[in-house]
C-alpha positions as CSV (number, residue, x, y, z in Angstrom):
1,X,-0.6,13.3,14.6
2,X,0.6,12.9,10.6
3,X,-1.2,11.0,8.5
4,X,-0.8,7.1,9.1
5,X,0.6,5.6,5.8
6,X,0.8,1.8,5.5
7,X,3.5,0.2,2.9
8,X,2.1,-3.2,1.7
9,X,4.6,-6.0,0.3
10,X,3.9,-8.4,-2.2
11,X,5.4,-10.9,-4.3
12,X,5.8,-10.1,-8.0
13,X,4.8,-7.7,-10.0
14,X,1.5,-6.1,-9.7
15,X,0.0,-4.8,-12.8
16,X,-1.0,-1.2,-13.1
17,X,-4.7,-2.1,-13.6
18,X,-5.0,-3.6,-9.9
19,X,-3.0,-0.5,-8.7
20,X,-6.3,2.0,-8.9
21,X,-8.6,-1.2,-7.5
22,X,-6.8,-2.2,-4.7
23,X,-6.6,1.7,-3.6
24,X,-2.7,1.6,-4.0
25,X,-1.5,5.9,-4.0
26,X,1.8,5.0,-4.8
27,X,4.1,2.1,-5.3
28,X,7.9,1.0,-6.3
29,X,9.1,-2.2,-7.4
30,X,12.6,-3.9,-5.2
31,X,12.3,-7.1,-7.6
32,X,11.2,-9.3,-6.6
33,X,8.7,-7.4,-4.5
34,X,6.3,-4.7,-5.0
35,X,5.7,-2.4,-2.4
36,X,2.6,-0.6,-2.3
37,X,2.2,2.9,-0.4
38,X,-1.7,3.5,0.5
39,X,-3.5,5.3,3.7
40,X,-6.7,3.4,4.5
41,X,-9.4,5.7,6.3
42,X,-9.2,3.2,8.9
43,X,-8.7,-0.2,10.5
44,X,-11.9,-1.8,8.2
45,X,-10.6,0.2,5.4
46,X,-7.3,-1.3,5.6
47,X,-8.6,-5.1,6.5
48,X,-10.6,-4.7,3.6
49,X,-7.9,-3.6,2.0
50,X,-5.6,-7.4,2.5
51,X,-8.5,-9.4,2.2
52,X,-9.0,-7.6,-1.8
53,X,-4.9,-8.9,-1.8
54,X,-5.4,-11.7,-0.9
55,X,-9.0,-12.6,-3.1
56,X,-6.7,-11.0,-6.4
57,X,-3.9,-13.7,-5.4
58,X,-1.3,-11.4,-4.6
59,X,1.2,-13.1,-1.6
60,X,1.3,-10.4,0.9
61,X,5.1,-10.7,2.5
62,X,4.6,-8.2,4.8
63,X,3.0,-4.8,6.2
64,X,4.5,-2.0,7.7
65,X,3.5,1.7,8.7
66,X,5.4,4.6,7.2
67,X,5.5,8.1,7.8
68,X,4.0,10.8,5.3
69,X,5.1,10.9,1.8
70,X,8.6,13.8,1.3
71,X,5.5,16.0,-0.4
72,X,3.6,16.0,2.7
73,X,6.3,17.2,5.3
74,X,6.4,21.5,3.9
75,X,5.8,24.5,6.0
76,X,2.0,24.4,7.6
């Protein structure tokens, strides 16, 4: 089984400085949302990961799993 990649959506913009401390690998903006891409080591690590969300203010719209990023899928 892949890698389990969650894509976290949030109102606004986020700025870059909460990018690194939430844990956020990746992100893109679809204004007026930002989506951040992230893979939590595990169910805590990804509870702890809304609760820091929601303690920074952000409004979390919605969560959603993802497959791998397009770098992840060469020859193995």
């Amino acid at each position: 089984m892949g890698r389990r990649v969650y894509e976290l959506r949030v109102r606004g913009p986020v700025p870059a400085e909460l990018l690194a401390e939430i844990g956020a690998e990746d992100f893109g903006e679809e204004p007026p949302l930002t989506i951040l891409r992230t893979e939590p080591t595990d169910q805590p690590g990804l509870h702890g990961m809304l609760q820091r969300l929601r303690s920074l203010g952000l409004d979390l719209l919605e969560v959603r799993t993802a497959g791998p990023e397009p770098s992840d899928t060469g020859s193995s």
